[in-house]
C-alpha positions in Angstrom: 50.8 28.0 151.3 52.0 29.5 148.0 55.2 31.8 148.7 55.5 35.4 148.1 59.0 37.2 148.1 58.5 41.2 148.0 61.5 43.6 147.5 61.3 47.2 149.1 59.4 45.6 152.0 59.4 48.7 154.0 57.7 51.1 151.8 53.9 52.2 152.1 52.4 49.8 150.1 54.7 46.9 150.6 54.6 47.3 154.4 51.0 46.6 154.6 50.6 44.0 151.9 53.1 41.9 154.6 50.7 42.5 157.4 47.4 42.4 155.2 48.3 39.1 154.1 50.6 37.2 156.6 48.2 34.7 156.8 47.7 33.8 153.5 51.0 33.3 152.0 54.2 32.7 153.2 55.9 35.8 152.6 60.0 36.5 151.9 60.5 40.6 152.7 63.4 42.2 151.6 64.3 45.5 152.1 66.9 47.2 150.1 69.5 46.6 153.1 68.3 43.0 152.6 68.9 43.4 148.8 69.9 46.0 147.0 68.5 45.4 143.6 71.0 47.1 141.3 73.2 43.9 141.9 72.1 41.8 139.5 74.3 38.9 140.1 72.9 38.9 144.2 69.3 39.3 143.4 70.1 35.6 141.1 71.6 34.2 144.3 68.7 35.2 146.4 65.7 34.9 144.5 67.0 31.8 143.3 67.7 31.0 147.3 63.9 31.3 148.5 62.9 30.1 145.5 58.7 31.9 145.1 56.0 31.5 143.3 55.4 34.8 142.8 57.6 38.0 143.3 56.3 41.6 144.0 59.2 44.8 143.0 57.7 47.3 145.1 61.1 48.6 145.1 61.4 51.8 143.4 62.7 55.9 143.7 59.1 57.2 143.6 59.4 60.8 144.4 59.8 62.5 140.8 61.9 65.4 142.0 64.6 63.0 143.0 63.8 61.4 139.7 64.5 64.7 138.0 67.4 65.9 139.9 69.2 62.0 140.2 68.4 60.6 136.7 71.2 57.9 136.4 70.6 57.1 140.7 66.6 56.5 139.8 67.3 55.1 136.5 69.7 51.9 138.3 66.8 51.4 140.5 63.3 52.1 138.7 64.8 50.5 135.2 68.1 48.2 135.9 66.8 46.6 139.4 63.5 45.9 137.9 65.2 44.3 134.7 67.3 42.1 137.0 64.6 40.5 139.4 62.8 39.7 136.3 65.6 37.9 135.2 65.9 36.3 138.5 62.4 35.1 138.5 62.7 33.9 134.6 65.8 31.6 136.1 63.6 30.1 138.4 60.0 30.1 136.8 58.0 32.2 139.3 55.8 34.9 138.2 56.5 38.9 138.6 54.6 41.6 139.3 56.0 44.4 137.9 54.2 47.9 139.6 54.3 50.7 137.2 52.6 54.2 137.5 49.5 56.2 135.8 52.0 59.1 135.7 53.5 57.2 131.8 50.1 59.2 130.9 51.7 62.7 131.9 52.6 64.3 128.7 49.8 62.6 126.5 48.3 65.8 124.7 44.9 64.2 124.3 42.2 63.9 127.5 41.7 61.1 129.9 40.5 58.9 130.5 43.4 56.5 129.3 42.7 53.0 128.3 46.2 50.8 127.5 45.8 50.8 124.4 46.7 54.1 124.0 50.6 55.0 123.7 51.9 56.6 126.4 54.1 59.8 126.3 55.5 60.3 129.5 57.2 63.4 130.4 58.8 63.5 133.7 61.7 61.0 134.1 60.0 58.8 136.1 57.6 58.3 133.7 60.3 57.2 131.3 61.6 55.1 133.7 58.6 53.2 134.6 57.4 53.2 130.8 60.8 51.6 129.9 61.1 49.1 132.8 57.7 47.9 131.3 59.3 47.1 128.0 61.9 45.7 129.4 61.1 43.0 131.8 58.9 42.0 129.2 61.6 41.7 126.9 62.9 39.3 129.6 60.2 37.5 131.2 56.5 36.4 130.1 55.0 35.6 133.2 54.8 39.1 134.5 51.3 41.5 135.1 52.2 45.1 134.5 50.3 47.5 137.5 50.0 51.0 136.4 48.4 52.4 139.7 47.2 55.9 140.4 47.8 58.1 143.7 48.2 55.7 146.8 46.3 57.5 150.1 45.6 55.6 153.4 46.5 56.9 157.2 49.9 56.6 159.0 49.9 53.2 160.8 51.8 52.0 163.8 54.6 50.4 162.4 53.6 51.3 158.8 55.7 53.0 156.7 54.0 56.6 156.1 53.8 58.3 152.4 53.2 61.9 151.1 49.5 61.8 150.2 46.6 63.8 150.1 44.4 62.5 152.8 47.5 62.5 155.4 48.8 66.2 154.4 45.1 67.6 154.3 45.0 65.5 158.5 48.6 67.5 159.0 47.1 70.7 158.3 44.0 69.9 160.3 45.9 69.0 163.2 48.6 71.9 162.7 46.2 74.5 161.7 48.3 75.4 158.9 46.9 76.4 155.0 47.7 73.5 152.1 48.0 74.4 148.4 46.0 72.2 146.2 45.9 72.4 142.3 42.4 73.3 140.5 43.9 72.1 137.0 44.9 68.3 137.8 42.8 65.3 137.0 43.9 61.8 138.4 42.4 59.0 139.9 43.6 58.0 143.6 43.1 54.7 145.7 42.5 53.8 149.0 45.8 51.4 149.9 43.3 48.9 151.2 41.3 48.4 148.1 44.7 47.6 146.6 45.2 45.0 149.1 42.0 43.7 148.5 42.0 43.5 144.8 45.6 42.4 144.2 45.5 38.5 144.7 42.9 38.8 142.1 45.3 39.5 139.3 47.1 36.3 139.5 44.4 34.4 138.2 43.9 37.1 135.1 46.2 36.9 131.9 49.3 38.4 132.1 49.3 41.8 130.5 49.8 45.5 131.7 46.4 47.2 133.2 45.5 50.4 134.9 45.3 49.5 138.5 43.5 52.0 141.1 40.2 54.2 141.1 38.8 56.0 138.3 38.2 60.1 139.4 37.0 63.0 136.9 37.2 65.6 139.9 39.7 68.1 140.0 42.7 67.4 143.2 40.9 70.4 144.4 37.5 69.3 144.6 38.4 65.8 146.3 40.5 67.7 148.9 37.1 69.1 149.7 35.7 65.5 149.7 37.8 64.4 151.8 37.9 67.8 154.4 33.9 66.8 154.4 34.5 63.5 155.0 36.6 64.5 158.2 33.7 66.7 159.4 36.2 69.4 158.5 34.2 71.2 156.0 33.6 74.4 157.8 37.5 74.7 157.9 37.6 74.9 154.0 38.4 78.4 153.7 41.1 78.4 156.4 43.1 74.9 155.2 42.5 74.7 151.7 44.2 77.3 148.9 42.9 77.2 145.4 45.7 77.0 143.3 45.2 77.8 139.8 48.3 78.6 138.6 49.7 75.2 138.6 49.5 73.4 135.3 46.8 76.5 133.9 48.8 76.9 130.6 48.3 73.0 130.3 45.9 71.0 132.7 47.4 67.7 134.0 45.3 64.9 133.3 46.2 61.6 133.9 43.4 59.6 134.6 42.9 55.9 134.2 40.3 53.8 132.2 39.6 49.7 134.1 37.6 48.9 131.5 40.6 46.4 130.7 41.0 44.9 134.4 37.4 44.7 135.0 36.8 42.6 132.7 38.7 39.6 134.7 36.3 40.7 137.9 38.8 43.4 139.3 36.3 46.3 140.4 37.3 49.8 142.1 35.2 52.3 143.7 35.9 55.8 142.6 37.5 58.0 144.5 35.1 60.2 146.1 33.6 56.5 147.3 37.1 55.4 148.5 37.5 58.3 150.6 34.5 57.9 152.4 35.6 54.1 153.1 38.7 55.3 154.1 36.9 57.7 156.8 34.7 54.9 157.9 37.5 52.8 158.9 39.4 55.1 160.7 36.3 55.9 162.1 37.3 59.3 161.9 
């Protein structure tokens, strides 16, 4: 059984890869009270401890505000910490995967889709700070895939670690019978968690390189809100959960979707993710 060591081991995705996949491999979690990454001399000791084939940083500041309001905090983590376990891994010979974000597209002027080949422009400093972790555990270490993935959305789980999404906030306001504000003028792909679970063992047998990771879209956020209210059997409700907003990016639409024709080519297929929604409903059974 090959093993696995995966830092931030309590966070949405990471927290269900474990369970996914406890059978599989023999997984190492870490959480950052098990490892703080930023400490670039005890991530050597214990990487080099367990000793894994393979290594996962899920560890990351996600949230862009804190991004924007904590620069230097976000930056040790999202850049620094990332730049140290590939270094660890390099020491030791195991292979990385380092998980990035569609949002290094957010200040390309052109439309989406976005391939790889294009340069990314990224205007929000977590952008920056994922676009320059890229470069830099490369800089450091060969054997790492690159994972830009789109807009996570899955259920709260017992035990799992919930995650601001747009599937769980439209259930909030179902359940609270509260109104949710959803932008007309934004354009980006989002994946059901499980179809990353599904898919991801499959990129350790492709080349190493960076690739879009997640499900292509070309609806507005609006418009899959409404998917997904339909899905729910919700759609009556439309009117009394949903608020068009089109003020929000109306002076410049946000459009950050993703191109797989890059991934696909090594068998790596998505559903879109109108499809993914209603897979999502299905398993819930909701």
């Amino acid at each position: 059984m090959e093993k696995l060591l995966i830092t931030g081991a309590n966070g949405f995705f990471a927290s269900r890869f474990i369970n996914y996949y406890k059978d599989k491999y023999e997984i190492i979690p870490l959480t950052s009270k098990d490892l703080n990454i930023t400490e670039e001399k005890k991530v050597i000791e214990t990487i080099g401890f367990y000793k894994p084939q393979y290594v996962l940083n899920t560890a990351a500041i996600a949230a862009t505000n804190t991004c924007e309001e904590q620069p230097e905090f976000s930056r040790k983590i999202n850049v620094d910490g990332s730049v140290n376990v590939a270094k660890a891994c390099n020491l030791i010979g195991a292979k990385m995967i380092y998980f990035s974000s569609e949002q290094v597209y957010n200040g390309n002027i052109e439309k989406g889709p976005y391939s790889e080949e294009i340069i990314p422009l990224p205007n929000t400093n977590y952008g920056r700070q994922k676009l320059q972790g890229e470069a830099l555990v490369k800089e450091v270490l060969e054997e790492v895939w690159i994972l830009r993935f789109t807009w996570l959305f899955g259920f709260p789980e017992r035990m799992g670690k919930s995650s601001s999404n747009l599937l769980s906030n439209l259930l909030k306001a179902i359940l609270k019978g509260e109104k949710i504000r959803v932008p007309h003028n934004e354009y980006r792909g989002m994946t059901y968690i499980y179809d990353i679970l599904d898919n991801l063992p499959k990129v350790f047998k492709s080349p190493y390189d960076t690739y879009n990771f997640g499900s292509e879209n070309n609806l507005s956020t609006y418009d899959v809100a409404r998917i997904m209210l339909k899905a729910m059997g919700s759609e009556k409700r439309e009117k009394d959960i949903l608020i068009k907003d089109e003020e929000r990016y109306k002076d410049n639409p946000r459009d950050i979707r993703i191109c797989n024709n890059k991934i696909r080519q090594f068998g790596i297929e998505f559903v879109d993710t109108s499809e993914a929604v209603e897979n999502c409903i299905k398993d819930f059974s909701l």
